[in-house]
N, CA, C and O of each residue as an XYZ file, in Angstrom:
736
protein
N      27.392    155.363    121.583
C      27.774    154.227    122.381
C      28.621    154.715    123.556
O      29.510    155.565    123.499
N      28.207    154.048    124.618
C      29.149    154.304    126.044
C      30.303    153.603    126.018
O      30.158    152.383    125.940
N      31.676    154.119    126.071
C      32.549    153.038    126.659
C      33.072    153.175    127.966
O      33.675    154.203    128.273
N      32.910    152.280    128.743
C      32.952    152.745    130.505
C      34.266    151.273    130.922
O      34.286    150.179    130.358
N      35.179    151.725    131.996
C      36.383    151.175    133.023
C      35.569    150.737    134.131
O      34.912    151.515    134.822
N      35.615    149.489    134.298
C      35.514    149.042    135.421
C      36.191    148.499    136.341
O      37.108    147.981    135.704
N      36.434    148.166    137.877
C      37.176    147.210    137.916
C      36.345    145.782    138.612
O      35.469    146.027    139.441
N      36.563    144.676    138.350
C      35.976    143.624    138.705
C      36.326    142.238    138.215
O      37.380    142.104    137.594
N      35.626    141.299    138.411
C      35.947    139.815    137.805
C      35.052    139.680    136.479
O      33.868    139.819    136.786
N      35.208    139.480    135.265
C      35.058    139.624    134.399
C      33.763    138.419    133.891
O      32.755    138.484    133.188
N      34.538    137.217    134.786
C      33.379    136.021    135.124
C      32.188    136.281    135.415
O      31.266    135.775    134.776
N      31.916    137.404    136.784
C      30.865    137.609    137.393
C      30.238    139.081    136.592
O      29.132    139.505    136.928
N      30.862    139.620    135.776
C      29.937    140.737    134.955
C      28.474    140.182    134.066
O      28.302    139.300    133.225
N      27.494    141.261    134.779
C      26.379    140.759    134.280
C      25.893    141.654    132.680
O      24.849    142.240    132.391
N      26.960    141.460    132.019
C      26.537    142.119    130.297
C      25.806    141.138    129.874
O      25.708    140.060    130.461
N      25.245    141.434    128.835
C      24.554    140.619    127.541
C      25.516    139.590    126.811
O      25.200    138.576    126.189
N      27.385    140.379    127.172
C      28.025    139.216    126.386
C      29.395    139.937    126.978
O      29.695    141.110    127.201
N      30.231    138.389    127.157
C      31.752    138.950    127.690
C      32.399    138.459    126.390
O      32.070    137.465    125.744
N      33.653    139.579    126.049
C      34.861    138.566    125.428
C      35.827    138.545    126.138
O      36.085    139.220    127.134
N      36.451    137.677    125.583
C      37.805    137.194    126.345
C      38.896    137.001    125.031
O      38.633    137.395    123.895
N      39.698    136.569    125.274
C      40.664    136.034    124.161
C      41.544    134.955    124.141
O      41.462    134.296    125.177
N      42.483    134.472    123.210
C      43.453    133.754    123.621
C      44.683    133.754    122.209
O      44.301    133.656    121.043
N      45.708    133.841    122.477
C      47.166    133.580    121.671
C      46.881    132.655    120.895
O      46.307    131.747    121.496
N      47.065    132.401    119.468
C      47.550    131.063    118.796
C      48.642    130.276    119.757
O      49.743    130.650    120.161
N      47.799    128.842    120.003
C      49.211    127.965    120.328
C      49.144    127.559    121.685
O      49.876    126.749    122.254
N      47.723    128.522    122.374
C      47.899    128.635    124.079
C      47.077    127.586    124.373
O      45.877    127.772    124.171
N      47.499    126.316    124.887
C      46.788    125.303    125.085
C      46.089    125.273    126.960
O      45.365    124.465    127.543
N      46.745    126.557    127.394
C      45.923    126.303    128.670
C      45.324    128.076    129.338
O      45.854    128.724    130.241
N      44.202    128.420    128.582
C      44.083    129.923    129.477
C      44.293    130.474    130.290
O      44.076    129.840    131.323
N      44.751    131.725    130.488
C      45.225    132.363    131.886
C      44.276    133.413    131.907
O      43.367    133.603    131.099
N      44.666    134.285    133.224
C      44.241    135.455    133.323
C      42.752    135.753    133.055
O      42.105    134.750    133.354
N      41.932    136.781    132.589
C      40.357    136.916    132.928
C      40.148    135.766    131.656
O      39.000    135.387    131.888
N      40.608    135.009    130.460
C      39.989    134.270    130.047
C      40.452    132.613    130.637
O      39.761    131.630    130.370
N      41.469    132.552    131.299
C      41.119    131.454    132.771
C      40.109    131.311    133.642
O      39.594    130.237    133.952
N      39.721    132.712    134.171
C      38.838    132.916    135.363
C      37.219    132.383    134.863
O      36.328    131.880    135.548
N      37.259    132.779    133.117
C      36.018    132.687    132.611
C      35.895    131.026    132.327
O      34.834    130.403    132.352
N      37.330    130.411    132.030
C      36.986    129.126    131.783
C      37.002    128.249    132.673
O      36.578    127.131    132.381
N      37.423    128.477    133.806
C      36.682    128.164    135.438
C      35.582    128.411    135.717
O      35.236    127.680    136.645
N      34.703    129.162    135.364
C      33.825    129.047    135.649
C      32.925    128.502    134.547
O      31.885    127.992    134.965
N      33.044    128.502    133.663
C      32.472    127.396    132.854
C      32.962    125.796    133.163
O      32.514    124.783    132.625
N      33.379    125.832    133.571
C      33.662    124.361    134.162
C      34.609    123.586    132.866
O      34.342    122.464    132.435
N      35.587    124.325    132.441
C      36.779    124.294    131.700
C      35.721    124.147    130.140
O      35.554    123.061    129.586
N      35.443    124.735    129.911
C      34.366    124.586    128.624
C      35.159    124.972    127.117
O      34.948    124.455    126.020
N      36.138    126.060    127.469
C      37.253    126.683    126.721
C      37.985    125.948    126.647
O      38.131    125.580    125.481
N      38.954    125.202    127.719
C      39.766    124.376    127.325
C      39.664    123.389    126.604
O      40.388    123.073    125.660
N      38.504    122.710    127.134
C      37.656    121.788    126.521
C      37.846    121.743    124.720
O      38.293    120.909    123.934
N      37.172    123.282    124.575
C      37.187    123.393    123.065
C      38.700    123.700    122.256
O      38.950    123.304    121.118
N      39.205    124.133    122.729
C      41.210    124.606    122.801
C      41.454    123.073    122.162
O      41.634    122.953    120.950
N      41.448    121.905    123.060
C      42.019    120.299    123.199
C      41.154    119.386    121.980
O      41.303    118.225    121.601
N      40.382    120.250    121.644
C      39.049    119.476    120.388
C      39.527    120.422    119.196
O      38.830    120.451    118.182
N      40.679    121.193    119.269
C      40.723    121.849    118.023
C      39.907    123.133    117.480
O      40.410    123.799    116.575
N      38.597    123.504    118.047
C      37.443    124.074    117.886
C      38.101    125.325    117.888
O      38.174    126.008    116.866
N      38.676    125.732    119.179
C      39.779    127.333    119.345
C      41.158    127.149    119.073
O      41.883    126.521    119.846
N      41.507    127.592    118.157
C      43.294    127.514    118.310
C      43.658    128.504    118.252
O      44.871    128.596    118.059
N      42.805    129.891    118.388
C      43.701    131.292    118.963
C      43.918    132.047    117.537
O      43.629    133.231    117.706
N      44.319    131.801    116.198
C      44.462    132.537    115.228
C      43.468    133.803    114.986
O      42.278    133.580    115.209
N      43.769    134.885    114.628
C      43.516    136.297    114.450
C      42.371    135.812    113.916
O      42.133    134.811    113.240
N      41.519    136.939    114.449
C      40.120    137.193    114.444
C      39.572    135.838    114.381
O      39.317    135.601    113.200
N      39.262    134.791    115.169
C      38.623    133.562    115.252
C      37.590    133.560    116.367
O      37.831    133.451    117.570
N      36.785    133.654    115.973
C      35.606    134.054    117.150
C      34.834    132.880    117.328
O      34.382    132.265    116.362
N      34.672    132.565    118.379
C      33.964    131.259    119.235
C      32.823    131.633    120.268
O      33.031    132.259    121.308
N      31.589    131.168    119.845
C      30.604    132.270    120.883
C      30.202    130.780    121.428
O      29.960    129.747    120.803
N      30.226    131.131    123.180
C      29.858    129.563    123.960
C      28.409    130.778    124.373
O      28.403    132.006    124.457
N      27.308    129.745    124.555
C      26.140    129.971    125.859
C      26.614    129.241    126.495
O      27.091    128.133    126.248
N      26.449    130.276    128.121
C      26.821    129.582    129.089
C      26.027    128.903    129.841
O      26.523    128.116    130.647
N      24.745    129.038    129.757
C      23.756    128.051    129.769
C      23.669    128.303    131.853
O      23.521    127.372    132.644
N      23.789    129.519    132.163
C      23.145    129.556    133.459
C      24.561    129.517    134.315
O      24.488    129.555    135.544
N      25.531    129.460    133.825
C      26.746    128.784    134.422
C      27.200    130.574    134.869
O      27.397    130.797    136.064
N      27.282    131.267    134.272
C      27.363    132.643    134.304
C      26.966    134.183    134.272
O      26.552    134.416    133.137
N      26.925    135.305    135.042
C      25.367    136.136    134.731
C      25.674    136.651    133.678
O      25.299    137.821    133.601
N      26.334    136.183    132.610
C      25.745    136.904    131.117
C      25.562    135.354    130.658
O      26.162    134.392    131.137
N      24.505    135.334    129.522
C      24.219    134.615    128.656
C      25.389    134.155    127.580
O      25.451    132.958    127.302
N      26.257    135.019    127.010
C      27.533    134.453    126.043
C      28.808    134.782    126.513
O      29.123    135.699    127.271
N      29.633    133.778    125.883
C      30.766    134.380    126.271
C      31.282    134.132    124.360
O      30.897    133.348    123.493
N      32.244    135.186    124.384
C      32.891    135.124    123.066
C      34.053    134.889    123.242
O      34.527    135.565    124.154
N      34.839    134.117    122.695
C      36.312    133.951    122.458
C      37.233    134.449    121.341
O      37.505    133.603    120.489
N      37.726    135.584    121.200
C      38.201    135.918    120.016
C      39.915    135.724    119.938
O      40.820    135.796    120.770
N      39.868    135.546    119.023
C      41.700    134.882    118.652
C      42.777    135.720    118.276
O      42.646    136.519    117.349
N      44.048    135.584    119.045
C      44.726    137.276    118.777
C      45.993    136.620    117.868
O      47.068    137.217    117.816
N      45.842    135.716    117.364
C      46.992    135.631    116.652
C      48.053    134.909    117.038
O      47.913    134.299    118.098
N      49.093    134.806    116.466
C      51.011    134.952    117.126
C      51.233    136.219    118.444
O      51.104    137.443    118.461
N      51.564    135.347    119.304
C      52.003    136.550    120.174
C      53.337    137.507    119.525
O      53.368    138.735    119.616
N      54.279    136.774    118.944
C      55.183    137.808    118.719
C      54.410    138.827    117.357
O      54.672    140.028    117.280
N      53.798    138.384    116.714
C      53.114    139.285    115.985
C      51.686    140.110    116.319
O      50.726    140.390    115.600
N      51.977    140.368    117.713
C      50.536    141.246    118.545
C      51.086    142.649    118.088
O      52.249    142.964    117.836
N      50.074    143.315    118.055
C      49.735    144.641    118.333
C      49.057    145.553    118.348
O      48.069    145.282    117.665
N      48.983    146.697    118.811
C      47.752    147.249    118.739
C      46.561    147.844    117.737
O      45.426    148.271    117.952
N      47.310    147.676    116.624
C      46.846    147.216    115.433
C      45.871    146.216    115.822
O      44.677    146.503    115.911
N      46.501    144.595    116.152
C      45.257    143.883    116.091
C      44.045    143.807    117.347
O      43.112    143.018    117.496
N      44.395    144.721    117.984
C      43.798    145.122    119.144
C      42.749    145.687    118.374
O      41.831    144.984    117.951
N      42.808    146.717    118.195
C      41.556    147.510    117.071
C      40.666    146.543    116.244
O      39.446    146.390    116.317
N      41.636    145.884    115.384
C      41.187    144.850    114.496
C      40.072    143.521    115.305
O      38.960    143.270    114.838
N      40.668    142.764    116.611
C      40.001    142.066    116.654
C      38.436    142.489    117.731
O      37.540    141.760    118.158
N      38.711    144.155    117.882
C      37.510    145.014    118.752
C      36.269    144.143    118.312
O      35.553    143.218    118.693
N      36.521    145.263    116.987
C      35.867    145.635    115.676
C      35.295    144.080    115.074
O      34.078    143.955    114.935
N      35.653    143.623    114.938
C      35.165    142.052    114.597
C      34.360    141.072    115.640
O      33.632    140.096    115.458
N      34.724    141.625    116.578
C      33.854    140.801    117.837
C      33.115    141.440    118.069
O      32.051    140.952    118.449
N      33.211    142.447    118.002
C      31.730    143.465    118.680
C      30.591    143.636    117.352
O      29.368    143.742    117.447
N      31.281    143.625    116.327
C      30.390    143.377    114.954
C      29.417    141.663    115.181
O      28.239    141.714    114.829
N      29.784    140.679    115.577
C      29.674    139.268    115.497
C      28.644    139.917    117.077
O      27.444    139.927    116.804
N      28.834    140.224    117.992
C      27.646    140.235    118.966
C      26.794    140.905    118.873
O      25.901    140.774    119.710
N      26.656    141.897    117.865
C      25.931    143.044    117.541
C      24.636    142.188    116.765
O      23.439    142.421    116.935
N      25.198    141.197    115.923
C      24.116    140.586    115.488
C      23.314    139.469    116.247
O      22.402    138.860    115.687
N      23.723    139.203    117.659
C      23.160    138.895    118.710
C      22.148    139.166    119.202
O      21.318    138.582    119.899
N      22.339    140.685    118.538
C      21.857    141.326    119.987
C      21.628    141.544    121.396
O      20.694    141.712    122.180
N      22.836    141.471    121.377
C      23.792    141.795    122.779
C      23.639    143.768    122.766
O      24.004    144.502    121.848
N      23.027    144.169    124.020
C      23.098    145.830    123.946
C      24.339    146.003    124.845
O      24.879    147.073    124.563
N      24.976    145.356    125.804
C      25.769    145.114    126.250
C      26.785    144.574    126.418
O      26.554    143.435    126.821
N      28.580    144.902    126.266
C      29.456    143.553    126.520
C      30.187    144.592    127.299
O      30.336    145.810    127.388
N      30.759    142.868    128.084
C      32.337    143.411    128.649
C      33.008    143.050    127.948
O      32.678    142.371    126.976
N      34.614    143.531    128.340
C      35.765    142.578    127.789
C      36.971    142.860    128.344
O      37.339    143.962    128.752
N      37.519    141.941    128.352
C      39.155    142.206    128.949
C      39.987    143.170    128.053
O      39.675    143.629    126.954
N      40.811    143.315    128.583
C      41.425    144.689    128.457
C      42.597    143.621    126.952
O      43.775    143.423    127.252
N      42.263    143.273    126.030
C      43.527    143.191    125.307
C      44.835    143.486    125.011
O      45.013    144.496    124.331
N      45.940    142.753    125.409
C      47.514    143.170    125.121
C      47.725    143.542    126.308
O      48.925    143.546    126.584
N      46.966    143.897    127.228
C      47.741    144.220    128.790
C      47.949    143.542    129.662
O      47.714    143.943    130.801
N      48.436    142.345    129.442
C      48.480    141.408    130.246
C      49.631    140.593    129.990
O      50.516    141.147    130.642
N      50.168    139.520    129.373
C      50.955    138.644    129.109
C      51.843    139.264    127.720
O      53.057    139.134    127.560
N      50.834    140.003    126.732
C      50.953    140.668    126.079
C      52.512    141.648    126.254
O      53.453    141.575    125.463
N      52.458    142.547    127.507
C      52.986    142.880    127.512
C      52.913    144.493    127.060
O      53.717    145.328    127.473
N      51.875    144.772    126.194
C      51.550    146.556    125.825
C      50.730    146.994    127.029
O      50.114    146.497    127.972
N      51.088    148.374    126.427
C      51.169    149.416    127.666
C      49.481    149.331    128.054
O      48.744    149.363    127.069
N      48.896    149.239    129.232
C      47.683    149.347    129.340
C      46.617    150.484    129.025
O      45.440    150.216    128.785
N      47.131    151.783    129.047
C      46.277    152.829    128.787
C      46.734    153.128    127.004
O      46.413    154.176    126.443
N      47.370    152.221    126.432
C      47.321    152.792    124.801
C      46.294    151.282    124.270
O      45.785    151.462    123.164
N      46.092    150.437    124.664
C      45.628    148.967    124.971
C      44.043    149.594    124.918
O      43.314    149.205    124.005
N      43.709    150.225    125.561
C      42.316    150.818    126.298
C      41.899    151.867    124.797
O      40.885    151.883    124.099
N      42.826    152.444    124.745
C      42.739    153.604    123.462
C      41.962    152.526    122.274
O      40.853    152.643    121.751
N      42.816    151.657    122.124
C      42.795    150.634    120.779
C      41.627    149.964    120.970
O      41.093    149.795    119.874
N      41.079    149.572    121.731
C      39.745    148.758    122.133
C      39.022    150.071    121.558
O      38.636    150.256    120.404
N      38.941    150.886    122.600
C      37.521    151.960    122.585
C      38.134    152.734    120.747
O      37.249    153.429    120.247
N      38.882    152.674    120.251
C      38.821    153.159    118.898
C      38.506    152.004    118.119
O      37.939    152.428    117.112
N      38.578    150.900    118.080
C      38.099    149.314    117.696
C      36.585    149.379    117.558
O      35.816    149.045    116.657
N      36.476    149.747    118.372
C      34.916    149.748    119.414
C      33.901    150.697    118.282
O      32.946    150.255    117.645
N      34.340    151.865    118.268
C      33.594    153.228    117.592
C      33.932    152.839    115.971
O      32.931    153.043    115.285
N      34.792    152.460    115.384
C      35.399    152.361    114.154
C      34.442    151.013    113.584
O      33.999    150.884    112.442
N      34.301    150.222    114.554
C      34.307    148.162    113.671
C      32.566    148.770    114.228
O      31.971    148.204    113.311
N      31.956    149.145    114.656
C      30.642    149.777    114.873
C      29.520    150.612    114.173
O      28.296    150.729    114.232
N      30.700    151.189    113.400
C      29.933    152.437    112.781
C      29.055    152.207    111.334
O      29.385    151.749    110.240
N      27.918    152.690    111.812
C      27.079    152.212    110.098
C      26.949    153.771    110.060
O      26.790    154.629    110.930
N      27.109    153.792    108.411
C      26.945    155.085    107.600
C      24.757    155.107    107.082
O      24.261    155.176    105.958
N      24.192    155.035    108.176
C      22.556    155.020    107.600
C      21.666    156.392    107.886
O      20.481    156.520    108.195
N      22.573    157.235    107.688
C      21.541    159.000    107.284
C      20.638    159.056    106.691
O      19.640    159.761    106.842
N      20.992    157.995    105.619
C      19.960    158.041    103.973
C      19.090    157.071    103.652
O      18.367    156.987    102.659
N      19.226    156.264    104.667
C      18.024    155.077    105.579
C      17.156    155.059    105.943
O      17.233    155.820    106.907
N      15.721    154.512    105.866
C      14.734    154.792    106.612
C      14.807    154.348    107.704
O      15.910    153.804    107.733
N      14.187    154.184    108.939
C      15.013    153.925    110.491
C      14.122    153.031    110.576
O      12.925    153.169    110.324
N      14.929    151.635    111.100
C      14.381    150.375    111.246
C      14.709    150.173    112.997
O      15.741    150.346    113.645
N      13.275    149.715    113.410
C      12.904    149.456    114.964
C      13.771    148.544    115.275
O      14.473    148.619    116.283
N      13.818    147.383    114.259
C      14.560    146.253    114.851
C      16.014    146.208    114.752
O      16.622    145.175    115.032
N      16.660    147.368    114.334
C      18.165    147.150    113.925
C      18.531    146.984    115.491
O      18.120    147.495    116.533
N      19.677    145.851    115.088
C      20.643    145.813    116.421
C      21.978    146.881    116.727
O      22.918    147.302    116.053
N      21.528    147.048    118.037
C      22.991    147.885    118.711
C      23.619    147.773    119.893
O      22.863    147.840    120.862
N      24.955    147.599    120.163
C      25.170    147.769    121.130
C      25.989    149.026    122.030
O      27.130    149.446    121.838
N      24.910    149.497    123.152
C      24.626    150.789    123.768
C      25.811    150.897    124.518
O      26.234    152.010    124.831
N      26.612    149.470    124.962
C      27.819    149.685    126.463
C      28.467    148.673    126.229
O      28.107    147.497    126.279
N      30.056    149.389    125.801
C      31.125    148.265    126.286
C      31.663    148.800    127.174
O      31.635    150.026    127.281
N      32.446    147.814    128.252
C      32.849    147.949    129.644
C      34.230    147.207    129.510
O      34.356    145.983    129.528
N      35.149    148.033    129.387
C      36.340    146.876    129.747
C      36.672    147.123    131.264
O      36.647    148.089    132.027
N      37.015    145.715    131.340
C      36.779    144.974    132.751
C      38.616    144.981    133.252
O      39.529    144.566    132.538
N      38.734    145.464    134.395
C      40.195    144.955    135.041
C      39.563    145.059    136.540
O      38.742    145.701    137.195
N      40.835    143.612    136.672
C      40.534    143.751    138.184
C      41.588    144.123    138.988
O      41.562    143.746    140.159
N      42.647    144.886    138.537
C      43.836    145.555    139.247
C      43.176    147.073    139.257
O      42.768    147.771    138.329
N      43.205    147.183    139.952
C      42.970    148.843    141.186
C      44.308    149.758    140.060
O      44.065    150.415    139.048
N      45.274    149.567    140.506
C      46.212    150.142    139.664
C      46.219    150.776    138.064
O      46.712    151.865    137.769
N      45.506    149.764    137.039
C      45.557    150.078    136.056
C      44.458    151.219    135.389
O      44.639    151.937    134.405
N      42.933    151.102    136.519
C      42.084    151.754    136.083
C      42.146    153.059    135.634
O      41.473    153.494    134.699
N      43.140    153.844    136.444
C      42.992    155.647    135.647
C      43.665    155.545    134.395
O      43.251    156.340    133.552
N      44.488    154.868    134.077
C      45.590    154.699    132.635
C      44.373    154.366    131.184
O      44.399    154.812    130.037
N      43.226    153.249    131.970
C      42.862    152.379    131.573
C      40.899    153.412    131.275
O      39.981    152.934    130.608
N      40.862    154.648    131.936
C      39.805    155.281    131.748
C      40.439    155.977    130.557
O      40.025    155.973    129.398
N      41.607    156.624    131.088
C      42.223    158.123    130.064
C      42.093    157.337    128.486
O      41.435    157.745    127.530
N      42.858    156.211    128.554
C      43.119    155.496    126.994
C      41.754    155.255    126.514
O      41.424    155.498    125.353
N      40.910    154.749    127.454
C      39.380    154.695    126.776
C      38.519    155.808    126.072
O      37.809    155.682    125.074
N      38.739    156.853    126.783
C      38.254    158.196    126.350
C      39.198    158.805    125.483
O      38.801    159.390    124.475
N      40.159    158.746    125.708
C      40.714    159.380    124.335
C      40.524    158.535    122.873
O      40.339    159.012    121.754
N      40.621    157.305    123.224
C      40.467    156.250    122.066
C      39.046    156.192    121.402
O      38.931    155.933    120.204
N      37.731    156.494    122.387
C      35.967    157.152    122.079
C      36.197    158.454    121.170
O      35.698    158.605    120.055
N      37.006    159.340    121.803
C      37.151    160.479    120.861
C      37.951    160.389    119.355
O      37.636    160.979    118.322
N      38.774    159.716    119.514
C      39.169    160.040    118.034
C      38.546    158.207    117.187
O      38.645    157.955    115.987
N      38.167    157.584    117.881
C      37.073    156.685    117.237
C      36.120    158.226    116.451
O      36.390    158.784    115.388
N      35.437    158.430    117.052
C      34.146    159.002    117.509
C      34.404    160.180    115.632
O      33.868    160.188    114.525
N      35.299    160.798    116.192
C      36.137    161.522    115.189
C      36.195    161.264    113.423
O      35.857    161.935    112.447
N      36.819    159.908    113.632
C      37.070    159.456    112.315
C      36.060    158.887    111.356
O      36.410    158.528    110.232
């Protein structure tokens, strides 16, 4: 699996599937999962105010965006208590969302950079925890398998920033975080 830094609007990424996230408790999105629920035409909030998302750890919400956006899904995954974030559940909620699009079959996602934002963690150990999330919540043990055409995979995650600034912090943590994923 590729894990590749980009920088851009996370809205306008054309993957197979974006995630985004949100805090237990956050009744109004900010940041790339704002941008995404603007352009859904508040579709997130929407579901936030109906109870549907309330943000608790690992709570995954998959919208079609139904043309509204150039990827087909968007995922919403739930990070918990903010005072109880960390990069722990950074890994944790990778690994669970990228498992849940995998059976999509999505060969592609983006995603926002988790914990580097409002969060408050450091962005290039943030990047580590995704791309070790990523390789770890991914990995099937099938050596001793006969090889099936139709198994699903996904070939490219892309975490998405659109600050210029964060990207070299935000490559290094990715690649080191692929390698000792990759590793374990």
């Amino acid at each position: 699996m590729e894990i590749k830094v980009e920088k851009g609007d996370l809205a306008q990424h054309p993957a197979k599937a974006v995630i985004v996230n949100l805090f237990e408790g956050v009744t109004s999105p900010g940041g790339g999962t704002g941008a995404v629920d603007k352009a859904l035409d508040g579709a997130i909030s929407q579901l936030i105010a109906e109870g549907e998302i309330k943000g608790k750890k690992s709570e995954l919400t998959l919208i079609h965006t139904l043309g509204k956006l150039p990827t087909p899904r968007v995922l919403v995954v739930g990070l918990g208590k903010q005072e109880g974030f960390s990069l722990d559940t950074v890994r944790d909620v990778t690994g669970n969302a990228l498992r849940r699009l995998r059976r999509t079959g999505a060969s592609t996602v983006a995603t926002i950079v988790h914990g580097a934002g409002i969060a408050g963690l450091d962005p290039e150990a943030c990047a580590q925890a995704i791309a070790e999330g990523a390789m770890m919540g991914l990995y099937r043990f099938d050596r001793l398998k006969k090889p099936d055409e139709d198994r699903k995979q996904i070939d490219t995650v892309t975490l998405v920033e659109f600050e210029e600034s964060k990207l070299e912090a935000l490559r290094r943590g990715a690649e080191r975080g692929r390698i000792l994923g990759q590793g374990t």
